[in-house]
Structures are given as C-alpha cells and as structure tokens.
PyMOL Python script that loads the backbone (N, CA, C, O; Angstrom):
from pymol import cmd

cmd.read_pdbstr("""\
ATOM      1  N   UNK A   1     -41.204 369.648 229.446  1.00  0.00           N
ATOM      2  CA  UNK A   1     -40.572 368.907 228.385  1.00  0.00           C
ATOM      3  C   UNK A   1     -41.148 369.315 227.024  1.00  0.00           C
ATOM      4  O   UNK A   1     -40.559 369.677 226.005  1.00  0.00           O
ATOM      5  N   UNK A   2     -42.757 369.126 227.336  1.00  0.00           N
ATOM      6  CA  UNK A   2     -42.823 369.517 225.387  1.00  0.00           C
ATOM      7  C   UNK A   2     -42.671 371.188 225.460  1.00  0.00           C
ATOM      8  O   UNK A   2     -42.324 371.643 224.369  1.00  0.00           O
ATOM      9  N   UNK A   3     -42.849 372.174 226.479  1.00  0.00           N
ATOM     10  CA  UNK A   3     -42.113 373.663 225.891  1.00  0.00           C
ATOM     11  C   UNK A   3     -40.434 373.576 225.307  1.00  0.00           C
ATOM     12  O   UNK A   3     -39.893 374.343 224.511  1.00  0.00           O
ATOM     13  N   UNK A   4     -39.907 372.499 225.925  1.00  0.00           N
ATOM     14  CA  UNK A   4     -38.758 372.412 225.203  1.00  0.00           C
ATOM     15  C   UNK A   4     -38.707 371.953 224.039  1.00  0.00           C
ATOM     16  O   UNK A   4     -38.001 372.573 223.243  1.00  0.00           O
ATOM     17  N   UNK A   5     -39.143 371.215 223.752  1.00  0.00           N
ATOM     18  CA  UNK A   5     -39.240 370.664 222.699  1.00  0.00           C
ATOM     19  C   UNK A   5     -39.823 371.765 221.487  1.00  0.00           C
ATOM     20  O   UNK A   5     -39.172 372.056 220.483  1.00  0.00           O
ATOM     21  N   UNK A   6     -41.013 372.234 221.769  1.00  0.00           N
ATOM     22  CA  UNK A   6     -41.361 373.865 221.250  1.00  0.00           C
ATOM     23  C   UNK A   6     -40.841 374.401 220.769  1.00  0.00           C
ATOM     24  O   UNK A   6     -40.808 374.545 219.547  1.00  0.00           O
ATOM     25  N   UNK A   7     -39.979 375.110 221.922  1.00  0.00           N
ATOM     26  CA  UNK A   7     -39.142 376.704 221.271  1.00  0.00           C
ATOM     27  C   UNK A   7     -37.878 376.221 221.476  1.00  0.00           C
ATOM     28  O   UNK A   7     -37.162 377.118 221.922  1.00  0.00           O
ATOM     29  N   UNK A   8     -37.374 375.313 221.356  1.00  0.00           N
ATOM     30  CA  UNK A   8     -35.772 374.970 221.170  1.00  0.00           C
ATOM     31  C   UNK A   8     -35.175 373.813 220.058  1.00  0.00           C
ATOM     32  O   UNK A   8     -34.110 373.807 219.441  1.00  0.00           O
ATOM     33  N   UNK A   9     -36.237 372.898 220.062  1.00  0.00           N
ATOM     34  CA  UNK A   9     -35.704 371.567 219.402  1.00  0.00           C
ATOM     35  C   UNK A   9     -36.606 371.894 217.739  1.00  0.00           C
ATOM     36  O   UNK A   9     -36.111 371.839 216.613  1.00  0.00           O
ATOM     37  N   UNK A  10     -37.756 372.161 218.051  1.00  0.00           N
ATOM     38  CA  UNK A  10     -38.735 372.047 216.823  1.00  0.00           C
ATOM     39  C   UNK A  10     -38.325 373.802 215.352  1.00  0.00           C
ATOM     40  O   UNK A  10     -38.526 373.836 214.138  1.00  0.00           O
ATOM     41  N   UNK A  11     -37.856 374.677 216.111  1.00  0.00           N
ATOM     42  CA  UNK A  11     -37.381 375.488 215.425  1.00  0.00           C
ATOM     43  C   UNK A  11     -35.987 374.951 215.120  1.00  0.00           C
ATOM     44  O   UNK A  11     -35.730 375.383 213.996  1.00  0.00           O
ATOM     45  N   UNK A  12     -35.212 374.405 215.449  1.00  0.00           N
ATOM     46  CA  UNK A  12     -33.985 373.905 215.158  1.00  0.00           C
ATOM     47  C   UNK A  12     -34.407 373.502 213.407  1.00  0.00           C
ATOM     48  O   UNK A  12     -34.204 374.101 212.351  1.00  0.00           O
ATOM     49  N   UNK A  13     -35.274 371.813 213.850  1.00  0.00           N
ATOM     50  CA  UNK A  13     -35.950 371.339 212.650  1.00  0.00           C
ATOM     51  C   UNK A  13     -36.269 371.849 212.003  1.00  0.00           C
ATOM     52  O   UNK A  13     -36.089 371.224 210.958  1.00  0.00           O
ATOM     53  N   UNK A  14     -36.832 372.967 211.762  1.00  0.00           N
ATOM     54  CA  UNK A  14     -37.511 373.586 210.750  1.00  0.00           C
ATOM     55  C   UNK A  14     -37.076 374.124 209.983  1.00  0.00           C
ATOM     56  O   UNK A  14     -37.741 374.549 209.038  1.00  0.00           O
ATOM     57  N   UNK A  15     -35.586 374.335 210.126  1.00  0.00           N
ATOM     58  CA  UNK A  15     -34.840 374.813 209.582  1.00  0.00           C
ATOM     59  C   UNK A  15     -34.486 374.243 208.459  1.00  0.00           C
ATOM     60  O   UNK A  15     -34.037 374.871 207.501  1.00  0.00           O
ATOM     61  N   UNK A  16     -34.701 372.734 208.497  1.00  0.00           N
ATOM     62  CA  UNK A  16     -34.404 371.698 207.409  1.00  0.00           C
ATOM     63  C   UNK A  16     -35.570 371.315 206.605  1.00  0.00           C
ATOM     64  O   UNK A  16     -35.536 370.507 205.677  1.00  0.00           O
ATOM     65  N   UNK A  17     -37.032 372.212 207.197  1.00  0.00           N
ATOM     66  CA  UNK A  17     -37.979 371.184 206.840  1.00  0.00           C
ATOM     67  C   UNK A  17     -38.585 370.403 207.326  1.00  0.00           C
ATOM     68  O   UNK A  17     -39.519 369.774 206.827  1.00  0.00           O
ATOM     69  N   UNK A  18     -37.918 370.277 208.928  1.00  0.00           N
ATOM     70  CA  UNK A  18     -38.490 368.969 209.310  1.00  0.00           C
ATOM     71  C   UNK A  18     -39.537 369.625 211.152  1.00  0.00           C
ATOM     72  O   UNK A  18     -39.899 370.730 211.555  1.00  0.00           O
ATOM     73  N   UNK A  19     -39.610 368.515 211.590  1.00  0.00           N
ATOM     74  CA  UNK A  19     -40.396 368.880 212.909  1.00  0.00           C
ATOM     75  C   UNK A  19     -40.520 366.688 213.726  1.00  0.00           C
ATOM     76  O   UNK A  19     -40.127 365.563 213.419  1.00  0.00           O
ATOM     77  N   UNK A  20     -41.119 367.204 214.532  1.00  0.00           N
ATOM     78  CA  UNK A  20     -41.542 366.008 215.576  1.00  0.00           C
ATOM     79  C   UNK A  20     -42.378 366.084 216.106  1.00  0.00           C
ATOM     80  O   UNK A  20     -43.152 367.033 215.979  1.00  0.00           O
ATOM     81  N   UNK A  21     -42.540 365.194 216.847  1.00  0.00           N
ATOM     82  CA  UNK A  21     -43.935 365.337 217.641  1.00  0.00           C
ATOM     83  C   UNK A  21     -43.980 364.677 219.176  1.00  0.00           C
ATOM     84  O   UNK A  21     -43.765 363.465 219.209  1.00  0.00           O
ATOM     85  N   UNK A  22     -44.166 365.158 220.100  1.00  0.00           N
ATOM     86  CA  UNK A  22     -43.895 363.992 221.462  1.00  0.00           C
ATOM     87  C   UNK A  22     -45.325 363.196 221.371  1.00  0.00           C
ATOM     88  O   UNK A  22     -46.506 363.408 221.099  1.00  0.00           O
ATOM     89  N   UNK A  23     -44.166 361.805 221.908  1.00  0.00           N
ATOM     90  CA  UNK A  23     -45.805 360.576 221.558  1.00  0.00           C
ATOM     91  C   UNK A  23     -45.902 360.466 223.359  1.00  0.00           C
ATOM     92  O   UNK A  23     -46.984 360.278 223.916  1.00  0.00           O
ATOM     93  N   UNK A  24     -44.544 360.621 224.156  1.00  0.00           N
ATOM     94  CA  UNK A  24     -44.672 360.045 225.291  1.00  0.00           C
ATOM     95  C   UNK A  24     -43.740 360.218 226.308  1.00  0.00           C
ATOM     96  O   UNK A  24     -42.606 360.694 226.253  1.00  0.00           O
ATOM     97  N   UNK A  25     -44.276 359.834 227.105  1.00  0.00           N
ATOM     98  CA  UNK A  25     -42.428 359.794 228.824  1.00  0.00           C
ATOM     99  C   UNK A  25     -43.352 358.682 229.290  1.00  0.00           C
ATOM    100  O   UNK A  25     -44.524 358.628 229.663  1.00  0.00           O
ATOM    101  N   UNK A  26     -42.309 357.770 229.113  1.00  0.00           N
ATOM    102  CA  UNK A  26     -42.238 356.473 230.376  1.00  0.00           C
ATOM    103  C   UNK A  26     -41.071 356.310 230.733  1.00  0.00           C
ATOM    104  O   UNK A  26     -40.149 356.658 229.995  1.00  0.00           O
ATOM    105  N   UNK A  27     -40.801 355.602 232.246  1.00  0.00           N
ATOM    106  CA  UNK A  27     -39.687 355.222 233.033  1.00  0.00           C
ATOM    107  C   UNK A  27     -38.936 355.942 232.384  1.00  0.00           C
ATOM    108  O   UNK A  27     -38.615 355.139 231.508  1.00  0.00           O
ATOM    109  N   UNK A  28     -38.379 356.907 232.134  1.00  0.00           N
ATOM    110  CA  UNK A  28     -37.117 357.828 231.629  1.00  0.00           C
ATOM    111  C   UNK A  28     -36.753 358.013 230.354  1.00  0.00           C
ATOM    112  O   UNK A  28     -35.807 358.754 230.086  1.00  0.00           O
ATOM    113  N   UNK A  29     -37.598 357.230 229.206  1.00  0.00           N
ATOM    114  CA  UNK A  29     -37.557 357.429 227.809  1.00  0.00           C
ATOM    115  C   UNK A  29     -38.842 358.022 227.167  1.00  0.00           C
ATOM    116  O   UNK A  29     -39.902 357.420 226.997  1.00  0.00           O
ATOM    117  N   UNK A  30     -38.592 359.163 226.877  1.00  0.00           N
ATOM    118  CA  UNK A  30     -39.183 360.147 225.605  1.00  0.00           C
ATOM    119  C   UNK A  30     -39.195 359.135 224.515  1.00  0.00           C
ATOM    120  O   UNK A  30     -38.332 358.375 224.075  1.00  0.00           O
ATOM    121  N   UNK A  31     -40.608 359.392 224.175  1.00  0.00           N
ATOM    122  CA  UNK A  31     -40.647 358.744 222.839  1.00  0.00           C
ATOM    123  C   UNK A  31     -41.271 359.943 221.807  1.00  0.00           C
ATOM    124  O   UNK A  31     -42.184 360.632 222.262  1.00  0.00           O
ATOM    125  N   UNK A  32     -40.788 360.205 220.411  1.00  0.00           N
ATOM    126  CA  UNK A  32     -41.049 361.357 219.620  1.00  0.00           C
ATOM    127  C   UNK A  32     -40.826 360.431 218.074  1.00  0.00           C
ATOM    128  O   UNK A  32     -40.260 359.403 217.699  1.00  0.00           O
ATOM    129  N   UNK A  33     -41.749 361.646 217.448  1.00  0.00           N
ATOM    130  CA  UNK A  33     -42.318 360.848 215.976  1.00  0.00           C
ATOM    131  C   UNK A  33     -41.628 361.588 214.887  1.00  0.00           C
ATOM    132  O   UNK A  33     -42.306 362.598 214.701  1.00  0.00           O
ATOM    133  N   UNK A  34     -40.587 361.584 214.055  1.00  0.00           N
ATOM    134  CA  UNK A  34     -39.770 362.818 213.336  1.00  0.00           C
ATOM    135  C   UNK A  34     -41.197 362.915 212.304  1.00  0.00           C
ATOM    136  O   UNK A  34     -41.932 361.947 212.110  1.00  0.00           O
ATOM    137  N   UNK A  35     -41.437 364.451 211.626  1.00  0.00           N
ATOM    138  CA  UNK A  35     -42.434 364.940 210.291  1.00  0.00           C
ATOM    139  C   UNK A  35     -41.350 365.350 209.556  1.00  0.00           C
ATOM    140  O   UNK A  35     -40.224 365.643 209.957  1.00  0.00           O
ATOM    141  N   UNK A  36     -41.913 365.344 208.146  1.00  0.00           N
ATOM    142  CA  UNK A  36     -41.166 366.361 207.332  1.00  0.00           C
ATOM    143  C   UNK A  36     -40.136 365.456 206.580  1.00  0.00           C
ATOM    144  O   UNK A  36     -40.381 364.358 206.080  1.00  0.00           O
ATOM    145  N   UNK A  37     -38.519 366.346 206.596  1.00  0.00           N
ATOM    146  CA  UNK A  37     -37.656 365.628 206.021  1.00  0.00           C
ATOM    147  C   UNK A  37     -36.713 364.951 207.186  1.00  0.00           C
ATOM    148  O   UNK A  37     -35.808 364.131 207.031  1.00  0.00           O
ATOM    149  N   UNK A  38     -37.028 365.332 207.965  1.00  0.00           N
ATOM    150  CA  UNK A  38     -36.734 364.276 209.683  1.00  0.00           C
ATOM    151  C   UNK A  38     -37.067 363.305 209.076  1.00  0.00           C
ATOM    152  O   UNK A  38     -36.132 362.759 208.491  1.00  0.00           O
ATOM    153  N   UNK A  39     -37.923 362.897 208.977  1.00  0.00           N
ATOM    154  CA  UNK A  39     -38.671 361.413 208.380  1.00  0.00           C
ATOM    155  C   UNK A  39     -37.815 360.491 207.415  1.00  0.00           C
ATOM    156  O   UNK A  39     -37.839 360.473 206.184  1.00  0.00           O
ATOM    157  N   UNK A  40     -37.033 359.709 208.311  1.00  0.00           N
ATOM    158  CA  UNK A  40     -36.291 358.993 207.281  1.00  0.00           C
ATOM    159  C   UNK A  40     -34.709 358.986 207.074  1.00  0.00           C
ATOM    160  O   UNK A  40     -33.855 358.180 206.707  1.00  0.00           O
ATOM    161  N   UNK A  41     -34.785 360.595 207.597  1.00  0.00           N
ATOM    162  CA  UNK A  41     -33.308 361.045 206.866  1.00  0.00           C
ATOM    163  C   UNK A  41     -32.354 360.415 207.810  1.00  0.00           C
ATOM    164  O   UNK A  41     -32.660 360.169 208.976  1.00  0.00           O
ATOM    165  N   UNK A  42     -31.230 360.165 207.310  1.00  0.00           N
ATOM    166  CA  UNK A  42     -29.752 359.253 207.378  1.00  0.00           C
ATOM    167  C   UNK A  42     -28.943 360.323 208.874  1.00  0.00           C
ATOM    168  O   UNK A  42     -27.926 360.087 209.526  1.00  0.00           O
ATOM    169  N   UNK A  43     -29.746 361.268 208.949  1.00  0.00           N
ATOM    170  CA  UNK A  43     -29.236 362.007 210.083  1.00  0.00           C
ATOM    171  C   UNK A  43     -29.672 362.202 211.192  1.00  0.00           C
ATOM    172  O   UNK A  43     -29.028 362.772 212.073  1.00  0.00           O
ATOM    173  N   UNK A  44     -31.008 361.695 211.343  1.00  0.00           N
ATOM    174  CA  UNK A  44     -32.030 361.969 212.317  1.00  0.00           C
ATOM    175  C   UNK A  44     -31.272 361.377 213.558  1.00  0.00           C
ATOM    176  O   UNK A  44     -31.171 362.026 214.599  1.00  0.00           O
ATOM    177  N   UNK A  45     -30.944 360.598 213.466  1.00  0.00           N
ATOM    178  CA  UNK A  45     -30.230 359.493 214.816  1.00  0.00           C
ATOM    179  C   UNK A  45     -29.351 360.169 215.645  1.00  0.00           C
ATOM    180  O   UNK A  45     -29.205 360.090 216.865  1.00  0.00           O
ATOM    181  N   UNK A  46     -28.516 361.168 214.420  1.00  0.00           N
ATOM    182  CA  UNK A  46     -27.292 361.838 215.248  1.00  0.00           C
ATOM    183  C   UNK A  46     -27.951 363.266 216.136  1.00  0.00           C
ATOM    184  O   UNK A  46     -27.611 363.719 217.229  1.00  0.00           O
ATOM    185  N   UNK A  47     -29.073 363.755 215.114  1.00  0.00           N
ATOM    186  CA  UNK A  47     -29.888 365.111 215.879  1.00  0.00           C
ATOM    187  C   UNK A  47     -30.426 364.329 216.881  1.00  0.00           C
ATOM    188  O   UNK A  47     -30.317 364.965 217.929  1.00  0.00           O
ATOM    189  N   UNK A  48     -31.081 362.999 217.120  1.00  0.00           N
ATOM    190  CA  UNK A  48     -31.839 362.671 217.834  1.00  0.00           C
ATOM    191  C   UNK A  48     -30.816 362.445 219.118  1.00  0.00           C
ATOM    192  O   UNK A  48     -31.521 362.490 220.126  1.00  0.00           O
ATOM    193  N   UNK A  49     -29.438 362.220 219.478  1.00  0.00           N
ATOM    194  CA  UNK A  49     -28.808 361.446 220.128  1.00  0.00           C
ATOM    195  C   UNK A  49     -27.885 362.724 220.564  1.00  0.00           C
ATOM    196  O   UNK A  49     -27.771 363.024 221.752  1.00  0.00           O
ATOM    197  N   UNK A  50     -27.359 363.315 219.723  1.00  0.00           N
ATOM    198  CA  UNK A  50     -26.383 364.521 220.323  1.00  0.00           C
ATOM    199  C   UNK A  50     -26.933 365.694 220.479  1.00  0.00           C
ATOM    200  O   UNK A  50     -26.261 366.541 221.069  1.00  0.00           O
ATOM    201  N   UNK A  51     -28.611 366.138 219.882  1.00  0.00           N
ATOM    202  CA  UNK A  51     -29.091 366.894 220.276  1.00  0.00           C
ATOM    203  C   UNK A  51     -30.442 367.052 221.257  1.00  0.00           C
ATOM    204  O   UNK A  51     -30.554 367.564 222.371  1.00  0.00           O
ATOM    205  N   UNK A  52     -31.233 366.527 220.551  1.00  0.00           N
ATOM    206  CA  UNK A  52     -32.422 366.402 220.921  1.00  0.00           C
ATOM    207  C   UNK A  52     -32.342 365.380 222.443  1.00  0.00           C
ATOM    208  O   UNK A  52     -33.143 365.619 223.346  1.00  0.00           O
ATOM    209  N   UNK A  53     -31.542 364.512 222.557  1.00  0.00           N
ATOM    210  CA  UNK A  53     -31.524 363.627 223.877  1.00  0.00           C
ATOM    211  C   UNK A  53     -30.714 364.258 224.823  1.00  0.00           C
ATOM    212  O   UNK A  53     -31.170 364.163 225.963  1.00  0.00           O
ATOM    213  N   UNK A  54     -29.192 365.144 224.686  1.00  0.00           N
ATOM    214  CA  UNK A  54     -28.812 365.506 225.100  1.00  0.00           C
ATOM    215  C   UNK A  54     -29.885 366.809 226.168  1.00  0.00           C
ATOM    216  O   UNK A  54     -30.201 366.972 227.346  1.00  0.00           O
ATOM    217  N   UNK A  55     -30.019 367.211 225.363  1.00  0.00           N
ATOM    218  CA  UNK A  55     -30.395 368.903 225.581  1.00  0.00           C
ATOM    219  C   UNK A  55     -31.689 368.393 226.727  1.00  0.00           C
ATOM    220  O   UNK A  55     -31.927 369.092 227.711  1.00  0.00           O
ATOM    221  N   UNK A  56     -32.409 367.198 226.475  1.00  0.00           N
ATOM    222  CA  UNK A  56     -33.943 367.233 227.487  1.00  0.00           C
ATOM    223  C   UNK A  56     -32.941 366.207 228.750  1.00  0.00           C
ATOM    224  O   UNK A  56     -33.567 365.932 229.773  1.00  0.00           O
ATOM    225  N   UNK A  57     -31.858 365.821 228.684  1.00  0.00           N
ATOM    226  CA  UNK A  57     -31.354 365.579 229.721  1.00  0.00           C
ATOM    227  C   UNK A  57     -30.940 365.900 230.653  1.00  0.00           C
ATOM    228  O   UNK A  57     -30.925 365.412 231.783  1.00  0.00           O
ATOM    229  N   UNK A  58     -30.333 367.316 229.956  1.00  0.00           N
ATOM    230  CA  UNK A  58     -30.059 368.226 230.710  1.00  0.00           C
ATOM    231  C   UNK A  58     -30.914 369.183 231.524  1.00  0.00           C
ATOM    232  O   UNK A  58     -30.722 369.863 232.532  1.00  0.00           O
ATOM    233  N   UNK A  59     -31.967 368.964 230.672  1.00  0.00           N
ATOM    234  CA  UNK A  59     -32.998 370.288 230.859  1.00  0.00           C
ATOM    235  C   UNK A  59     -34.283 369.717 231.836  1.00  0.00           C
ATOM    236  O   UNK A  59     -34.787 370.569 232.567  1.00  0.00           O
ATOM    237  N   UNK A  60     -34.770 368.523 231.889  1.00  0.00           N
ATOM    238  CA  UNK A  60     -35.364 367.515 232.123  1.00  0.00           C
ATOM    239  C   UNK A  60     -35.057 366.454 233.105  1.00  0.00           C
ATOM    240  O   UNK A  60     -34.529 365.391 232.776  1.00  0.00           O
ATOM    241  N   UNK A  61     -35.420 366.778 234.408  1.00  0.00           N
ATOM    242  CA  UNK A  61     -35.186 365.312 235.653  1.00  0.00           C
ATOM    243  C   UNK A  61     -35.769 364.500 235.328  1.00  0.00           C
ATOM    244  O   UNK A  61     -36.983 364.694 235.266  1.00  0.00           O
ATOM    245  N   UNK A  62     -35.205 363.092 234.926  1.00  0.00           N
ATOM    246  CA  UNK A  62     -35.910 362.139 235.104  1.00  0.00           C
ATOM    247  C   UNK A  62     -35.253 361.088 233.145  1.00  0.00           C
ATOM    248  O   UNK A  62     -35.111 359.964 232.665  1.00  0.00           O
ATOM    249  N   UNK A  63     -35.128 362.335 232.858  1.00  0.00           N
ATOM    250  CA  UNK A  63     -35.100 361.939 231.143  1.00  0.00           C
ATOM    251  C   UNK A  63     -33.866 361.291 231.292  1.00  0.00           C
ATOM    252  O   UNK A  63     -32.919 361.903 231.786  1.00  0.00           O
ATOM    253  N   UNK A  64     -33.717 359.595 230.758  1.00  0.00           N
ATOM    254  CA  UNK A  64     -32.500 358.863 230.182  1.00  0.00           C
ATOM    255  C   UNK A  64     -32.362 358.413 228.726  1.00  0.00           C
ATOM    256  O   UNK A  64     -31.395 357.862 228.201  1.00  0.00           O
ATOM    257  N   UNK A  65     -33.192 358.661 228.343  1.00  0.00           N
ATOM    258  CA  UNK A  65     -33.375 358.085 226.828  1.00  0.00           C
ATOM    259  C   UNK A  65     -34.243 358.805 225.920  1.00  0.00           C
ATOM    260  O   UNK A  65     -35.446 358.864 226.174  1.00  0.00           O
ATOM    261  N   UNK A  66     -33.707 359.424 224.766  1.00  0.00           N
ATOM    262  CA  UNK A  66     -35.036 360.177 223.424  1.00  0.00           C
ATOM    263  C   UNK A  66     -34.864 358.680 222.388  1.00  0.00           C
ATOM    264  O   UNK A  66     -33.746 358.235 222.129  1.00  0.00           O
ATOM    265  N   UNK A  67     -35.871 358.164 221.982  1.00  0.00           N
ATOM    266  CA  UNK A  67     -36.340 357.501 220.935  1.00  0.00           C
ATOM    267  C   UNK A  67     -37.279 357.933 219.772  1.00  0.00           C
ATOM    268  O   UNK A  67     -38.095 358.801 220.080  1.00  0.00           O
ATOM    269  N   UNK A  68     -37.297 357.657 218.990  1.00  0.00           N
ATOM    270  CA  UNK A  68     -38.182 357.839 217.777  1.00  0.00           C
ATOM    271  C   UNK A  68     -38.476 356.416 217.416  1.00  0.00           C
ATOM    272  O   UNK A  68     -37.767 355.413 217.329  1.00  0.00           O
ATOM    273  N   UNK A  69     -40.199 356.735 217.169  1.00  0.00           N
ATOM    274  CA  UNK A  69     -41.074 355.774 216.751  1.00  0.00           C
ATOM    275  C   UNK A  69     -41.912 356.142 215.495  1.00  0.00           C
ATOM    276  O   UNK A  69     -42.142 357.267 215.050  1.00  0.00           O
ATOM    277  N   UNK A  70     -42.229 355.186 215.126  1.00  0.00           N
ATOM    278  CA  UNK A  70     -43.094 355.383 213.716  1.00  0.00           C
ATOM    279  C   UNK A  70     -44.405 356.080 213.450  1.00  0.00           C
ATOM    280  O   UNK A  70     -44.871 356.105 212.311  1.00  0.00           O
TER     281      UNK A  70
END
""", "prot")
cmd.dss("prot")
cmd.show_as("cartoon", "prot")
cmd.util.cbc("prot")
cmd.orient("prot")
C-alpha cells in the first residue's frame, strides 16, 4: 500500500505542489494526511475519492475506505 502510494499517487500530487502522508490501515480504512497545496484545497475530496481511494481499492485487498485526517 504505501509503494503505491509512492510511485503512483504522491507523484500525481506533486504535480500541484502537493503530497500526503499514510497515518494508517484499520478495519478497511486508510487514513492519509494531505502536505502542501493538498492541504485545504476545495479539491482534495474529489482526488481523494475518485482517485486516490479508487486506485488502492483496486490495487489493495482489504481497502474500503481512503480518509484524510488532520
């Protein structure tokens, strides 16, 4: 999970400026911390939900949920 997160999700971000960080996996929810201009921005929800959750669902047994925490 976090090599994915690595070389697929975190170069995505960077592209904007931004990055994350994994805080965690419990019972099927990833929890991750947005840096940068992730932090805040009015878009994070939709990268977080159509990309970033999608993609470790797919990629990832077990994963039902990506969240971001503070």
């Amino acid at each position: 999970m976090k090599e994915i997160l690595e070389k697929e999700i975190k170069p995505m971000l960077k592209l904007h400026l931004g990055s994350l960080d994994f805080v965690g996996f419990e019972n099927g929810v990833v929890s991750v911390r947005f840096q940068g201009t992730c932090k805040g921005c009015p878009l994070s929800n939709l990268t977080l939900k159509t990309g970033i959750e999608a993609l470790l669902k797919e990629k990832v047994r077990g994963v039902e949920k990506v969240e971001a925490v503070d």
